[in-house]
N, C-alpha and C positions, 0 to 999 in steps of 0.2 A: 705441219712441219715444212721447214723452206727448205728448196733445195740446197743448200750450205750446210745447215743441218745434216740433212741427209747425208751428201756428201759424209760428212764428220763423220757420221753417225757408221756408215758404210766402209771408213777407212779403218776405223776402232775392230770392227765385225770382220775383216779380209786380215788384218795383222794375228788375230788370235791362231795359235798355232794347233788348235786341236780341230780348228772348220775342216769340215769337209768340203773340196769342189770340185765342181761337175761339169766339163767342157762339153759343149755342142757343136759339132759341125754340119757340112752338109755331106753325103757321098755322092760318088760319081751318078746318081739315077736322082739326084735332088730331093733324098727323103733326109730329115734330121737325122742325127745321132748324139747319143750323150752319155758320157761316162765319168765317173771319177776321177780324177787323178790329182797326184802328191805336189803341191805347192813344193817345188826347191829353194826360192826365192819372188822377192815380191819390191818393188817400188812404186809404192803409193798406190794408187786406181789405176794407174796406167801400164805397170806393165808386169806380168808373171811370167815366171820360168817356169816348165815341166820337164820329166825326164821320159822318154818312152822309148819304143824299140821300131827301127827303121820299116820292121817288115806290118805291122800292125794296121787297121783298118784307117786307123785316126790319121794316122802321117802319109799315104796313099791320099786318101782324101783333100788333106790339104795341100798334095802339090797339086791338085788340080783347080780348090778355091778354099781362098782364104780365110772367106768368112766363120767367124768362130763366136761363141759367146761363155763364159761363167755363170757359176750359180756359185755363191759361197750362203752358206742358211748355218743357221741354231738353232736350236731343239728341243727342249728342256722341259713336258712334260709334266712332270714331276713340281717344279720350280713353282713358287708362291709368290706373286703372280706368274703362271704360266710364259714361260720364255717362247716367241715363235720371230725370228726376225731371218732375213734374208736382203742379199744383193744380188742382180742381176746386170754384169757387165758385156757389152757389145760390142766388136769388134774386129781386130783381122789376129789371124794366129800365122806363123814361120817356120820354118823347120832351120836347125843350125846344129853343123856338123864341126864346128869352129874347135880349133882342139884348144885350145882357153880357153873356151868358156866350158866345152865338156867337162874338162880336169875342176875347173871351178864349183863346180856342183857335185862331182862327184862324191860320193859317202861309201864306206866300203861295205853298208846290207846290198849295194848295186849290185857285186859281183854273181849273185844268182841268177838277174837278167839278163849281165850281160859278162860274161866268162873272161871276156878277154881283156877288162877293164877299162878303163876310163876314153881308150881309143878304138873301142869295140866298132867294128861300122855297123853293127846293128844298135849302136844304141844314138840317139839324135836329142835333141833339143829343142822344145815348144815354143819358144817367144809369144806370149799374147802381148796384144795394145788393146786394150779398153779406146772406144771414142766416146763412148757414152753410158749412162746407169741408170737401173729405179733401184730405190732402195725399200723394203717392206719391214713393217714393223708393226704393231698393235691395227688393223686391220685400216693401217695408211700407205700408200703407195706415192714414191716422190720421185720423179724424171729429174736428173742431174748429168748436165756434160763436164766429161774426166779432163 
């Protein structure tokens, strides 16, 4: 597979709206961390929106460093031939308190996070930048810069 492919292949896998993914950062003692969380929106490899809550481990962490990474994967088990594909994006994450863009993403399941809506100060905004990707699939692994 060439990386263009890949690429392709990686952008088709991050659009589908039932992936799950997984952000990594670093914490203040430099051990990783990783968690799930909800794609709000997406352009292209390069950039994801998340929605999270000010006071939580992940948004702490990132005001001290940036560095962040994605897992978006599929799964499928079951499936004839066996579905197993995944990406793996690298690069810096943000926090953004911007009342456009919060109001922008907002959906009203939010309101159980964050009570006082869309200008909640506990609730904040992810910005990832992808710089770079491998993309996995049928037990091939492909390096592509985003």
């Amino acid at each position: 597979m060439e990386s263009s492919e890949a690429k392709q292949r990686a952008l088709v896998l991050v659009e589908k709206p039932s992936i799950v993914m997984m952000m990594g950062t670093v914490d203040g003692g430099g051990a990783p961390q990783i968690k799930a969380m909800v794609k709000m929106r997406g352009d292209g490899l390069r950039r994801f929106w998340f929605c999270s809550n000010t006071s939580t481990r992940r948004a702490q962490a990132l005001q001290h460093d940036h560095r962040a990474c994605l897992y978006a994967y599929e799964y499928a088990p079951d499936a004839q031939p066996l579905v197993c594909r995944g990406v793996m994006l690298s690069g810096t994450a943000e926090l953004s308190w911007d009342d456009d863009l919060r109001r922008s993403l907002w959906q009203d399941f939010m309101t159980i996070y964050y009570p006082q809506g869309p200008l909640d100060p506990d609730y904040v905004v992810v910005q990832f930048t992808a710089e770079r990707g491998n993309y996995y699939e049928g037990l091939e692994n492909e390096d592509f810069s985003v």
